[in-house]
C-alpha positions as CSV (number, residue, x, y, z in Angstrom):
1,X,-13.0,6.6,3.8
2,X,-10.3,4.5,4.6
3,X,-6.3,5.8,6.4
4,X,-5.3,6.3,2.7
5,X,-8.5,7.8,0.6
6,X,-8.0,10.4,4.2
7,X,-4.8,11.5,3.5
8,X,-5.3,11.7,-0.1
9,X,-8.1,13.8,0.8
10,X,-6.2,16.4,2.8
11,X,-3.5,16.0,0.4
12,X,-5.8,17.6,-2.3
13,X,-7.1,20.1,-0.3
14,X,-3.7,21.2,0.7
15,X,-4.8,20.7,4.7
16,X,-7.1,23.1,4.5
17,X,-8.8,21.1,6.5
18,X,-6.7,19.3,8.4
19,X,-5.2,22.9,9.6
20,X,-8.7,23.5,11.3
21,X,-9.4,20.5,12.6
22,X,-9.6,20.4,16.2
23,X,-6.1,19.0,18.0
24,X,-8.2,15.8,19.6
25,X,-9.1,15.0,16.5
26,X,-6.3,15.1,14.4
27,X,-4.3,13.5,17.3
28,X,-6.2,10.7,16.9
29,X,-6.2,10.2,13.3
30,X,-2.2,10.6,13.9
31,X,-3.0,7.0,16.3
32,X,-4.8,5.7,13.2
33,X,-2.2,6.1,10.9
34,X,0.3,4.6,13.3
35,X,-1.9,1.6,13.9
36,X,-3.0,1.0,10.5
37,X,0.7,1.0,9.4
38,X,0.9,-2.6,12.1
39,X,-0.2,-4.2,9.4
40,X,-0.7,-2.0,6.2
41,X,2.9,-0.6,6.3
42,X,3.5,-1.0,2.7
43,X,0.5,0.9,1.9
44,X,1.4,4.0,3.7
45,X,4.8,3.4,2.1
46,X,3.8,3.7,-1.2
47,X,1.7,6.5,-0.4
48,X,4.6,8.8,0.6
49,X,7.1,7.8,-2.1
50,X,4.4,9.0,-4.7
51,X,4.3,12.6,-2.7
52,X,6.3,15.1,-3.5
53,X,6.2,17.8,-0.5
54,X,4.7,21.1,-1.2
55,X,4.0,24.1,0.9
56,X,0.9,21.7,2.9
57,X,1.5,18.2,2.4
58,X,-0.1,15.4,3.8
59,X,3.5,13.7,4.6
60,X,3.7,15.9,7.3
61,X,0.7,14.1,8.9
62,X,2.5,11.0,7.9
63,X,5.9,12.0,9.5
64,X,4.2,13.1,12.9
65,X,1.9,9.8,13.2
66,X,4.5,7.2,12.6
67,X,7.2,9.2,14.5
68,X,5.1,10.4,17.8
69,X,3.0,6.9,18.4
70,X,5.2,4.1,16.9
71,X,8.5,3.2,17.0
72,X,8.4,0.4,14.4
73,X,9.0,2.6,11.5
74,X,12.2,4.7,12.3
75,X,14.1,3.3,10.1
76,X,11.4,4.2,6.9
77,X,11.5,7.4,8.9
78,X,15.1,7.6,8.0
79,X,14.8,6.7,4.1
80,X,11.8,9.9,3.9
81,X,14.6,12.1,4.9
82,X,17.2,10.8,2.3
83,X,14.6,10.8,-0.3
84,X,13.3,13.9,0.4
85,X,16.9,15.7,1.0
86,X,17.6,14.1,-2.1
87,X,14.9,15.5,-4.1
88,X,16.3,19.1,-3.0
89,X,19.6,18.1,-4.1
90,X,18.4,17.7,-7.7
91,X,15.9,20.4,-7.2
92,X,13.0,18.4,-7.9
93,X,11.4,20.2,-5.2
94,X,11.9,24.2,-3.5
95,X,14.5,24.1,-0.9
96,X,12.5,25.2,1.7
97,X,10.2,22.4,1.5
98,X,12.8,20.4,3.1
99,X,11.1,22.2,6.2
100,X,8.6,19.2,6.3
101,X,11.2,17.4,7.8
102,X,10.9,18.8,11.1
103,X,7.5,17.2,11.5
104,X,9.6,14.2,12.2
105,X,9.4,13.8,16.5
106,X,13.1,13.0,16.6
107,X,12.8,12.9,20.5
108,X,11.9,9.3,20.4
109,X,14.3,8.2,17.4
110,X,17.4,9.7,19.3
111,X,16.2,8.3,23.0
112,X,14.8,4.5,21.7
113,X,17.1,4.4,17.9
114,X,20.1,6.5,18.3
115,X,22.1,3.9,16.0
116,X,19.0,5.4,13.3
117,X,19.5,8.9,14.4
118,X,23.1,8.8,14.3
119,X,22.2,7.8,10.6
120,X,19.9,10.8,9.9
121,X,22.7,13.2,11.5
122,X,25.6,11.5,9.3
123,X,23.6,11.8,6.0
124,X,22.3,15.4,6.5
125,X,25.6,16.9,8.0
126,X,27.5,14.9,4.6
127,X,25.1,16.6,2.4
128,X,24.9,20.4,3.6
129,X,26.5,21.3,0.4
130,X,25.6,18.9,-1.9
131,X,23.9,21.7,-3.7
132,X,25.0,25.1,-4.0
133,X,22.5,27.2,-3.9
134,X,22.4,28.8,-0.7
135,X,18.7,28.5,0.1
136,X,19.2,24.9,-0.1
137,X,22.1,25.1,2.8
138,X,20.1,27.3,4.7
139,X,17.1,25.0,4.8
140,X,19.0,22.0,5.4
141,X,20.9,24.0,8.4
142,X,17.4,24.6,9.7
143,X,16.7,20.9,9.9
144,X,19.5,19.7,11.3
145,X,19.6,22.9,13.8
146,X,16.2,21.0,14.9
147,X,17.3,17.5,15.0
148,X,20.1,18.6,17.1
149,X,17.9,19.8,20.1
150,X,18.1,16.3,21.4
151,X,21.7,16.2,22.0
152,X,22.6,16.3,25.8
153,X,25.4,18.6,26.2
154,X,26.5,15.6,28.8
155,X,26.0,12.7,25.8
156,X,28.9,10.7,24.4
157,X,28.3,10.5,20.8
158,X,31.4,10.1,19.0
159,X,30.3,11.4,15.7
160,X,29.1,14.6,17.4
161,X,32.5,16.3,16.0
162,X,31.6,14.8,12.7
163,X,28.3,16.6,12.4
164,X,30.0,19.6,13.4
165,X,33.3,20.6,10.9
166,X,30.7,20.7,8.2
167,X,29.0,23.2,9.6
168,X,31.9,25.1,10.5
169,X,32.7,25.5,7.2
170,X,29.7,26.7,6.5
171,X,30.5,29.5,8.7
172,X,33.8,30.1,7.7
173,X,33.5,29.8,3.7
174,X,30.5,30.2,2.5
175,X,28.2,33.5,1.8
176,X,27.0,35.8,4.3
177,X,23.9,34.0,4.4
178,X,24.9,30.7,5.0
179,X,27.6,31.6,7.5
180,X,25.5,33.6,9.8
181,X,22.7,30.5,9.8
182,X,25.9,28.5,10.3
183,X,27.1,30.4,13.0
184,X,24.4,30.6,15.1
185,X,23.9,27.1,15.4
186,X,27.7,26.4,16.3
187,X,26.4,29.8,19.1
188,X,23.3,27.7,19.8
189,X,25.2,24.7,20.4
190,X,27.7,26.4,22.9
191,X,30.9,25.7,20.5
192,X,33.1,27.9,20.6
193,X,35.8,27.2,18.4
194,X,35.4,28.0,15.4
195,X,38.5,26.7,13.9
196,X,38.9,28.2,10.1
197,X,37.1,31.2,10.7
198,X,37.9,34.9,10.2
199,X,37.1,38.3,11.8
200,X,34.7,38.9,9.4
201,X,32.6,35.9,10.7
202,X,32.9,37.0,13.7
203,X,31.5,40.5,13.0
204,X,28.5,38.3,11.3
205,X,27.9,37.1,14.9
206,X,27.7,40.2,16.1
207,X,25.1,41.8,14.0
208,X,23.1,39.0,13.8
209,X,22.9,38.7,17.7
């Protein structure tokens, strides 16, 4: 079987497989995909966009290959996360499918493409409630709690504040649920202010210590 007839193999079979698979192996399919897509990128392109992620998809494979051993493909990288944000938007798919996104290695976006990960951060933080439902926000907090890892509490970013005020209204206005996830990461992040809010969110804090 070739890259593709693989992945639509474990896309099937849900990973079933793939989940047992030993880590040196599956590590180097993960090179095989990245060097395949040197010269068969439109192939592995068209294979995602006709994937909608479930529960085990084989995007995930996908996400980690091209992210952890290449850094040709960022910016592709960057148009998975639109489309599949977008697809939670119109609830073509669960919310909490939007986890797949973490298999993205931002570590290397942010350190060799920050001008793409400012990007990412820009679109996600713009979107946090761009649906209503509060699973939605919650999941999409999640992500961008992960993506945020990279930041360097000593890095200049200029948008940083940007990526922020949406979350604090997320803490201060939203429902219980939402504000706690939202709180937490403004905790996790060591900001302080959290310019908007009431007592009541900071009770939240507390209990959810």
């Amino acid at each position: 079987m070739n890259i593709i007839e693989k992945l639509k193999y474990h896309e099937d079979n849900q990973l079933d497989n793939w989940l047992d698979t030993d880590n040196k192996t599956t590590r180097k399919f993960r090179r095989d995909i990245a060097s395949y897509a040197k010269n068969n990128f439109d192939e592995i392109k068209q294979y995602c966009l006709h994937i909608h992620p479930t529960d085990f998809s084989s995007l995930s494979i996908v996400y980690e290959a091209l992210s952890e051993f290449s850094l040709d493909h960022n910016e592709f990288l960057y148009e998975e996360i639109q489309r599949i944000t977008n697809l939670a938007i119109n609830n073509k798919i669960d919310s909490e499918n939007l986890n797949i996104l973490t298999d993205i290695d931002m570590q290397g976006i942010y350190l060799k493409s920050l001008d793409i990960y400012i990007k990412i951060m820009n679109f996600l933080t713009k979107n946090l409630s761009s649906n209503t439902d509060s699973n939605y926000k919650i999941e999409l907090l999640s992500v961008i709690d992960y993506y945020l890892i990279e930041v360097h509490k000593d890095d200049d970013i200029l948008e940083f504040n940007n990526w922020i005020n949406p979350i604090k209204d997320l803490a201060s206005n939203d429902e219980l649920s939402v504000k706690s996830e939202a709180t937490k990461i403004l905790k996790d992040l060591g900001v302080s202010d959290l310019s908007g809010s009431t007592s009541f969110v900071e009770k939240v804090l507390g209990i959810f210590d």
